[in-house]
N, C-alpha and C positions, 0 to 999 in steps of 0.2 A: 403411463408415461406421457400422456397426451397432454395434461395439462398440469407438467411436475414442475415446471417455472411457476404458475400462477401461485402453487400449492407452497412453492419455496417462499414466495414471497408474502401471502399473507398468513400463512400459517402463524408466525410468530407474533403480527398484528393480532392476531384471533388471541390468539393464547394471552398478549398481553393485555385486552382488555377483561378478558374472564380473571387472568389473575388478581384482578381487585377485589374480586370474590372468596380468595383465597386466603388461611390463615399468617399471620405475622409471621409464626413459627414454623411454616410448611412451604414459605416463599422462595427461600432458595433450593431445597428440591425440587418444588414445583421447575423454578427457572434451568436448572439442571439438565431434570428429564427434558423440559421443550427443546431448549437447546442440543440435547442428545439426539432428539427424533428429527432435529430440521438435519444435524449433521448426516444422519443415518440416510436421510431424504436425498441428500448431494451424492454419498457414494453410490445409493442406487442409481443416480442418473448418469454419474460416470460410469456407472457400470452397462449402460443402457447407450453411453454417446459410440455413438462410430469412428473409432480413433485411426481410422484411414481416410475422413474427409475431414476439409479444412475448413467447407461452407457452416453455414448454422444451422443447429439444429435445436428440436423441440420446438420449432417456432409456434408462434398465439398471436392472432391477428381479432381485435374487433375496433369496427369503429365509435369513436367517441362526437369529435365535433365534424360531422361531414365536411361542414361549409368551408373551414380550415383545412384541412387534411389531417388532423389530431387523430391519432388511433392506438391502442392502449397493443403496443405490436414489441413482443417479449421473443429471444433468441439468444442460442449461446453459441461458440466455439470453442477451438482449443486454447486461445488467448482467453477467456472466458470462465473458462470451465473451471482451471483451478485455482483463479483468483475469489471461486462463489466458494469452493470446501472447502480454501482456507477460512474466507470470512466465518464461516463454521462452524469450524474446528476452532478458532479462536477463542472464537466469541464463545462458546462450548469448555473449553480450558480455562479461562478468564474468572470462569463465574463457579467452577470448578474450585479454582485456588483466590476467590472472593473471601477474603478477611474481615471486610466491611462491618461495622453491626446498626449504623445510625443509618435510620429508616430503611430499612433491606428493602422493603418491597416495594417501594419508590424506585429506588435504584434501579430493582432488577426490571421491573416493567418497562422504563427509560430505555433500560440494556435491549432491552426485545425490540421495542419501536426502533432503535439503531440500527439492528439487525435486517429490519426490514427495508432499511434507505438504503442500506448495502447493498444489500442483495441485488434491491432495486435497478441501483446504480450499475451496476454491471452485466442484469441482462436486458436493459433497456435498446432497444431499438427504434424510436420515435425520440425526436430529440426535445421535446415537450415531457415527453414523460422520465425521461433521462434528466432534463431540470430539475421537475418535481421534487425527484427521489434526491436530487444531488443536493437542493437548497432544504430539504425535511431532514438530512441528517445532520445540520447544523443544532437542531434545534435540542434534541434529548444530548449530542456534545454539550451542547452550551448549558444545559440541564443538570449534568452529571459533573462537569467542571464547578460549576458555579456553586452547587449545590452542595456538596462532597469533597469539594476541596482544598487548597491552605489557607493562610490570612490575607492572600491577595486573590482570591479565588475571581473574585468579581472582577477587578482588572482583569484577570487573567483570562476569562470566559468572554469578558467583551470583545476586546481586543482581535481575539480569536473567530467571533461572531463579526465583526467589522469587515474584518481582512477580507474572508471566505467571501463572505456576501458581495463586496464590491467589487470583486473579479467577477462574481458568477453573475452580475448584472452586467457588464461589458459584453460578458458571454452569450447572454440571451439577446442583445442587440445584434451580435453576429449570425445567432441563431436565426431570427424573426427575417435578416437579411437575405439569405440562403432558400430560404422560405418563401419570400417573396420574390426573388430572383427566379425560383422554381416556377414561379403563378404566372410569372412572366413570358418564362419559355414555353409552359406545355400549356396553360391556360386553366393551370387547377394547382388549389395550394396542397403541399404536402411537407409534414416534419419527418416522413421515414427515412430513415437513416440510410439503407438498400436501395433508394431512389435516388436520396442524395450522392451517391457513386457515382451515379450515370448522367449530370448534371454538368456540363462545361461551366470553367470560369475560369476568363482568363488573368495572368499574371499578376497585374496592378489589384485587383479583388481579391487576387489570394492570396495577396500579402499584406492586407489589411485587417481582409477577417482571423487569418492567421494571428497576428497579433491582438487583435479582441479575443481569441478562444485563448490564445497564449496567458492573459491575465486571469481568465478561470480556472487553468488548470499550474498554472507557476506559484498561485498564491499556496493551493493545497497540495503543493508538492512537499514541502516550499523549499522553491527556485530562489538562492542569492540575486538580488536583495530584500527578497519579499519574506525570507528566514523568522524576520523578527520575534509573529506569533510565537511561531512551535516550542523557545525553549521557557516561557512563562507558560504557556499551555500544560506542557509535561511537568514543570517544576512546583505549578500547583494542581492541576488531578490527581485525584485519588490513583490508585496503582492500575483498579480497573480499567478507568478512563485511559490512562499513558497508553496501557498492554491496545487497547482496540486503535486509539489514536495512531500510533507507530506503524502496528501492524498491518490495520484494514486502510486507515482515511486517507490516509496521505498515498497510497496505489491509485484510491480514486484519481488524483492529479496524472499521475504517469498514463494511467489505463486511457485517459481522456485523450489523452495526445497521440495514443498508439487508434486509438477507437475513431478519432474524429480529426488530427491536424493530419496524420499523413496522408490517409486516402483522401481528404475532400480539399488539401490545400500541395500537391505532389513538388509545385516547382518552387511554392513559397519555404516550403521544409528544405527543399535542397538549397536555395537561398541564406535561410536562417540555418544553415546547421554550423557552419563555425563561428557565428555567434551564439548560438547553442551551447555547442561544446564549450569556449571559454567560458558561457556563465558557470557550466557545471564542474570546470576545473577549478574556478573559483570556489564555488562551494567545494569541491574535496578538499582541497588545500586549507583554504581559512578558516573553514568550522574544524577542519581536524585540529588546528592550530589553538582555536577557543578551548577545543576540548580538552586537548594540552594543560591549558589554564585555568580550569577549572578545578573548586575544591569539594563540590557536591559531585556525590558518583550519579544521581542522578543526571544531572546535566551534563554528566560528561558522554551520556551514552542517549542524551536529547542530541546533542550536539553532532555525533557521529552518526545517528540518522540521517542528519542533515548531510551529512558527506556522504555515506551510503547513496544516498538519493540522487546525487550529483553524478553517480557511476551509471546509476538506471537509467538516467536521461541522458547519457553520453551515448551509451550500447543503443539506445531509439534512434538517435540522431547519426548510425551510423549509417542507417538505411537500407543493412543487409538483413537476410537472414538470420546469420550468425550475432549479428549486434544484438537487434528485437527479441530475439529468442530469449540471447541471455539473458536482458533486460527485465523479460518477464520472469524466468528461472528466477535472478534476482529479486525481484518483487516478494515472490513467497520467498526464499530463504528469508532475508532480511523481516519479513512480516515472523515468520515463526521463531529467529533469533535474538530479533528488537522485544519481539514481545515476553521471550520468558526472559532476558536480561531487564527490563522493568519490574517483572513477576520476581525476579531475585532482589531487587532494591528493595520492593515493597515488603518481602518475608522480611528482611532485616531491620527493615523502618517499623514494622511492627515489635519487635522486639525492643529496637532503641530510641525509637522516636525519633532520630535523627539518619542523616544519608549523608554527614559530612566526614572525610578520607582521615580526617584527624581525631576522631573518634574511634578509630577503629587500628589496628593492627595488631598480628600474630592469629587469627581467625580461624587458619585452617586449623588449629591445634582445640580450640573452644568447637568446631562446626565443621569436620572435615567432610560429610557428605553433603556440604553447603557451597564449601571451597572446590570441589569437585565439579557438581555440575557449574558452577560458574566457572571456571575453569576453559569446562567444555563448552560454553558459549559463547566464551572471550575468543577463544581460537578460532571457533565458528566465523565470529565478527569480523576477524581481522583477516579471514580467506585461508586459514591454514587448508593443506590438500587433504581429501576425503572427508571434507564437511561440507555441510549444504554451502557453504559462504566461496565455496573456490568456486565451485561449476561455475553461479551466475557473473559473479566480476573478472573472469577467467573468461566468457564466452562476451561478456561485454567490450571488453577491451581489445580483445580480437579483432571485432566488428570492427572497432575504429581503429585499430590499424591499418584497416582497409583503404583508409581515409587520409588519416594523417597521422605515420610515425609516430612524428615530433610530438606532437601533441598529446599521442597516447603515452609515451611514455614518461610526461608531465604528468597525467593523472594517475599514471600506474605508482604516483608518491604514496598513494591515498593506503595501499600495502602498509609500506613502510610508515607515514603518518599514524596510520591504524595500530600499527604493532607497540609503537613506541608508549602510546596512551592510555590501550586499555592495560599493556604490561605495567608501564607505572602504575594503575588504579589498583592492579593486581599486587602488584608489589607491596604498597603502603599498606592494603586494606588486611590482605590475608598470611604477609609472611612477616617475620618478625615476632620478637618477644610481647607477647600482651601489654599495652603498653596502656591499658584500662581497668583495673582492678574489677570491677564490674561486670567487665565482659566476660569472666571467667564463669557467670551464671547462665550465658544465653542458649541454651537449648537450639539442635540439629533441629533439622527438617522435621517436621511432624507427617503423619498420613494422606491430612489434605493437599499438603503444598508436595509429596512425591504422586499424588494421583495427579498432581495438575502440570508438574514438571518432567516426570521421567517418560510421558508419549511426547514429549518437544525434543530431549536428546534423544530419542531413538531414532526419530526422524529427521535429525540434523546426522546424524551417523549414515544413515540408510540411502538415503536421498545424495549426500555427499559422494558414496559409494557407487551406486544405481539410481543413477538420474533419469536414464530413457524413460521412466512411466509417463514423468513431466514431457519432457523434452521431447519428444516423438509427434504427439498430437498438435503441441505450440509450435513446432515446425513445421506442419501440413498447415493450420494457418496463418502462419507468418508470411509464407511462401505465396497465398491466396491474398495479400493483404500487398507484398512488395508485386504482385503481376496487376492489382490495380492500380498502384502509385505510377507502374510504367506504362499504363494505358490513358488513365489520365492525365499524366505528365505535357504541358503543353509545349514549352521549349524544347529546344534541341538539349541546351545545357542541363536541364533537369533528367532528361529521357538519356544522355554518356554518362551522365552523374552514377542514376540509379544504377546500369544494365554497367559501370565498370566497375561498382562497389559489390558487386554479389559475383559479377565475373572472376573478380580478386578473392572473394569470400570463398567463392566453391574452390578454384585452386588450392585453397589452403588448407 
């Protein structure tokens, strides 16, 4: 267990350049097994973390650039931990109910080098090496988009490569600031993340860099109005692409904000948080509203990501306990919900070549173990109780009622908007008279698509059910995360802020 991060992380590097070696016809089990083995690697380390502390563990420290303070310095927590097994399991599942057949082993090698920005990305502790990982997983994206995808692929992959990148450059200048602000105080440079904690900066600084890190992580959120990528993105990748896209990349944005704006920026967050919140009631409201409008079922369930996401980033910005937590709870469900509702567009796009709502209706009667789990994901989606989708937008909105009412129950539309959308998508696609002569030929689930589907409903049942596995450890350090925001808090107003929003929180 000593060195089960390093092992996480380049394992699949390793594996992806050997599989060049590897037959055309052996490529995807090949990618299977790895994927199986990195998965298997994360629950032994869960199995291994100490879900009674909230600091990090398994830490790895070596130095890289002395002169800098650069040092290749890897850690996890309970915020941490199951954002790494879901990337996983996803990514594990993904390639499980990979359909694909043009150039498989391009793909799947692309798929691995991804795996490994992920991973990266989340147990990085040096915020140089936390770039790295955050701007190399643009690249096999922009690979697998571009490469793999519809007839605007290449718009679609640019666009997406643009966005990303020109926040994460804002962001590095705030980095290199911080950094150098450090060389200033102690007389030695240093990017570790655990020193930056202990780093005063007051007010006027942390509402600057605040908003430099804010374009890093709003773009890959994406934060209204920086939305625009995500629904050209998902409407031309391949299904694989969408399933990690939804699931894994876009948590990078929220993780960043929970990992890096609240502890190093405590009064500019209390500052910005209801302007925070209204961007994200913006996003619930409006994108649910596009989603509405929408006649591709793919976009319709790009688009409620986008509102999804708008709930995750309200529960952060509450600043309690109970907001962050849920936010994170959030993050996976929606990561393992988003991602088999893509996995179910793409079964059917396979079959019909098409994902448009008028194409389709009477389904469950052609496909009823098809209409079923979708079903059960749509519910998921929209927060029905005893699915993974209630806990985390149930513990989010809590949060911020801590805060502001009014406000929460503004977004608490996002239910109601939510139900309205995917029932209509449900309604057109699967109930009704066959209204395609055609479609009376299309074949139920096969083998691969239930090997790849029915571990996602189990655990959108089970998790929905019995959440504490989650939710225990993400609250030891949640709780470790809001006691430095109120240490470092330099204002009076930030420091009544935090200590009356978790005051309120525990009450309840």
């Amino acid at each position: 267990m000593e060195h089960i991060l390093s092992i996480l992380i380049f394992f699949p590097a390793f594996a992806a350049i050997m599989g060049l070696l590897v037959r055309k016809d052996a490529i995807k089990v090949y990618g299977i097994t790895v994927t199986a083995i990195e998965f298997v690697l994360t629950c032994v380390m869960w199995y291994g973390f100490d879900t009674s502390s909230g600091g990090m563990q398994f830490a790895e420290f070596a130095p890289l650039i002395t002169k800098y303070g650069i040092s290749y310095s890897v850690g996890i927590d309970g915020i941490s931990l199951f954002l790494i097994i879901m990337t996983t399991f996803v990514t594990m599942i993904s390639l499980i109910g990979l359909s694909e057949t043009r150039d498989l082993k391009n793909l799947i090698i692309a798929i691995l080098f991804l795996e490994v920005a992920m991973v990266g990305v989340f147990v990085a502790l040096d915020a140089i090496i936390f770039y790295v990982f955050w701007e190399f997983s643009l690249v096999p994206m922009l690979y697998i988009i571009g490469a793999w995808g519809g007839p605007k692929k290449i718009y679609a992959s640019v666009k997406f490569f643009l966005y990303t990148f020109a926040g994460s450059l804002v962001m590095l200048i705030g980095m290199l600031y911080i950094a150098h602000t450090f060389a200033q105080t102690t007389g030695r440079w240093s990017f570790n993340l655990m020193e930056w904690y202990m780093l005063p900066l007051d007010f006027n600084t942390q509402l600057w860099l605040f908003v430099a890190f804010f374009f890093g992580f709003a773009i890959k959120v994406p934060m209204v109005p920086f939305h625009t990528w995500l629904p050209y993105a998902h409407g031309q990748a391949p299904t694989v692409g969408s399933v990690i896209l939804a699931a894994i990349l876009l948590k990078m944005g929220t993780y960043g904000f929970i990992r890096f704006s609240l502890p190093l920026f405590p009064d500019a967050a209390v500052a910005f948080m209801i302007p925070m919140a209204i961007l994200a009631i913006i996003a619930i409201v409006y994108t649910a509203m596009v989603a509405y409008a929408q006649e591709d079922i793919k976009q319709v369930i790009a688009y409620s990501s986008v509102s999804h996401m708008g709930v995750i980033i309200l529960g952060i910005f509450a600043l309690n306990v109970e907001g962050i937590g849920g936010s994170i709870f959030l993050m996976i469900s929606h990561g393992i919900v988003s991602g088999a509702l893509f996995m179910l567009v793409g079964v059917i796009y396979d079959r019909k070549h098409t994902k448009m709502m008028n194409q389709f209706g009477g389904l469950a009667k052609v496909m009823p173990m098809y209409a079923v789990i979708f079903g059960i994901m749509l519910m998921a989606s929209v927060g029905l109780p005893l699915t993974i989708g209630f806990v985390g937008e149930f513990l989010s909105l809590l949060g911020f009622f801590a805060v502001s009412p009014i406000l929460t129950a503004v977004a608490g539309l996002t239910i109601i908007f939510g139900a309205v959308y995917m029932l209509v998508l449900y309604k057109r696609t699967f109930f009704g008279p066959v209204t395609h002569e055609e479609n009376l030929k299309l074949k139920d689930l096969n083998k691969r698509e239930y090997a790849a589907l029915i571990p996602l409903v189990l655990l959108v049942v089970y998790l929905g059910v019995h959440p504490k596995p989650i939710l225990n450890p993400v609250d030891k350090s949640v709780k470790l995360l809001v006691q430095i925001m109120d240490i470092r808090a330099e204002t009076t107003k930030a420091k009544e802020m935090i200590a009356k929003v978790n005051t309120i929180g525990e009450k309840k």
